[in-house]
C-alpha positions as CSV (number, residue, x, y, z in Angstrom):
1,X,0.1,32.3,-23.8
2,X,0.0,31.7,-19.9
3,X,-3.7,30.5,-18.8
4,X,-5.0,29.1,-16.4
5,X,-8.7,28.2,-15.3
6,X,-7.9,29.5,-11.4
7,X,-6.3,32.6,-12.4
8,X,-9.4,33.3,-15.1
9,X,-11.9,33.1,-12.1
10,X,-9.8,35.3,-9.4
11,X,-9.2,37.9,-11.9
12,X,-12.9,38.1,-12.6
13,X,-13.7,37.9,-9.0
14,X,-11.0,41.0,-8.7
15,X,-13.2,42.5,-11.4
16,X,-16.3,42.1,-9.4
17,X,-15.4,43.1,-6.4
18,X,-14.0,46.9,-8.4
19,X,-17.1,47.5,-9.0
20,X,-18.7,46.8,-6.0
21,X,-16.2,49.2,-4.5
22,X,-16.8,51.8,-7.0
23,X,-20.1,51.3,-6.1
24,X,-21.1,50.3,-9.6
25,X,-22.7,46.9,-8.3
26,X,-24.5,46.0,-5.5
27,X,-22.8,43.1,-3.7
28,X,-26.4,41.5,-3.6
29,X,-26.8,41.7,-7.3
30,X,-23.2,39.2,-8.1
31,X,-24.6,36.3,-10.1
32,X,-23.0,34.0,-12.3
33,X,-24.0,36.3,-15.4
34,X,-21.3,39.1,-13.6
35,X,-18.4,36.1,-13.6
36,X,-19.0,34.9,-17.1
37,X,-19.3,39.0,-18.2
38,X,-15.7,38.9,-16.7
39,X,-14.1,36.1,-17.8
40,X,-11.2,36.3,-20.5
41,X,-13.5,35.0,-23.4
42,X,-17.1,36.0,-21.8
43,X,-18.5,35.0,-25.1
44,X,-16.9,31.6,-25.3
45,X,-19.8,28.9,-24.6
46,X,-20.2,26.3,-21.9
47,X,-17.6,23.5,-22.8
48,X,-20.2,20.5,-24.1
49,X,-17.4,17.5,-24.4
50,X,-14.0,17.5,-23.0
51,X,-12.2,15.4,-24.5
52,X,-8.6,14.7,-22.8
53,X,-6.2,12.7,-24.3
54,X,-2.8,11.2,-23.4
55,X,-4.3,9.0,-20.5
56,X,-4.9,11.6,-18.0
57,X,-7.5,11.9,-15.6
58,X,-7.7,15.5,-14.7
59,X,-9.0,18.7,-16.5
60,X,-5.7,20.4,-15.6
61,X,-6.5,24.1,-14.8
62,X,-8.6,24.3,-18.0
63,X,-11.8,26.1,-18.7
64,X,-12.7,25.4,-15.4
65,X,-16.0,27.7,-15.2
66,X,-16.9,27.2,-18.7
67,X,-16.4,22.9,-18.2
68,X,-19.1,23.0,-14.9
69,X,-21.3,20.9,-16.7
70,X,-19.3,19.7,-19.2
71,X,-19.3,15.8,-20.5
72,X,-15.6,13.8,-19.7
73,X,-14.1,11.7,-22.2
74,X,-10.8,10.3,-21.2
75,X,-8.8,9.0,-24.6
76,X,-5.4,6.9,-24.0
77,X,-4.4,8.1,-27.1
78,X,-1.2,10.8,-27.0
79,X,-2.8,14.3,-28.7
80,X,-0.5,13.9,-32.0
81,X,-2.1,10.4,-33.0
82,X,-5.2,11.5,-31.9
83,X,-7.6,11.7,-35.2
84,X,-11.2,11.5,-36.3
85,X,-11.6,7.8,-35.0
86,X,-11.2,9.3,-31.6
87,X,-13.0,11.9,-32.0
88,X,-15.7,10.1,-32.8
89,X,-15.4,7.6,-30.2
90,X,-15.7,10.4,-28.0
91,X,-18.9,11.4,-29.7
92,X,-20.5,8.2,-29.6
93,X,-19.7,8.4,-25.9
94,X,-21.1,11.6,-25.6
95,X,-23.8,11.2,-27.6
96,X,-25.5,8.1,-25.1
97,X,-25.0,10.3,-21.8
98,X,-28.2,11.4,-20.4
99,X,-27.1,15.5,-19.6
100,X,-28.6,16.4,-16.3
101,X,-26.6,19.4,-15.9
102,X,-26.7,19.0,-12.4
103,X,-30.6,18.1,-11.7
104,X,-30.9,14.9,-9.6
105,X,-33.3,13.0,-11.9
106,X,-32.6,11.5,-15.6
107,X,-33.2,14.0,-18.1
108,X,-33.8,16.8,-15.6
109,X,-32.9,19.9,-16.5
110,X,-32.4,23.2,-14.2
């Protein structure tokens, strides 16, 4: 398997602009609903906690539409110790965030 979160978003983007120059969709009309319709798993859901493990900081290239509003756990633990300890860590973590999802305001939602 060879994916990555960039690549996912151009080739929906490629996708989109197709049928814009079939004339299939009016550029007007591109909304997030035409990305996520093009993505390589449209059905997959918005990422809710991402958990990353190892010690690193950074989402590397992953999910990277689906993770917008997703929650960041950062675990120093290397993925093959990682076990259900940690994963509940990370869900008490989670579970004591306020989710905005991008409104300015505690417990705002858009």
């Amino acid at each position: 398997m060879n994916y990555g979160g960039r690549a996912e978003i151009v080739d929906a983007t490629r996708a989109i602009a197709r049928e814009v120059a079939a004339g299939r969709l009016n550029p007007g009309k591109i909304d997030e609903r035409n990305h996520r319709r093009n993505l390589d798993e449209p059905g997959l859901p918005d990422v809710d906690l991402f958990i990353r493990t190892s010690g690193e900081q950074r989402t590397s290239n992953f999910l990277l539409w689906q993770s917008a509003y997703a929650e960041l756990v950062f675990i120093d633990t290397p993925w093959p110790d990682f076990d259900r300890r940690h994963l509940w860590q990370a869900c008490l973590a989670y579970a004591s965030r306020d989710r905005r999802f991008g409104a300015a305001g505690p417990g705002r939602r858009r």
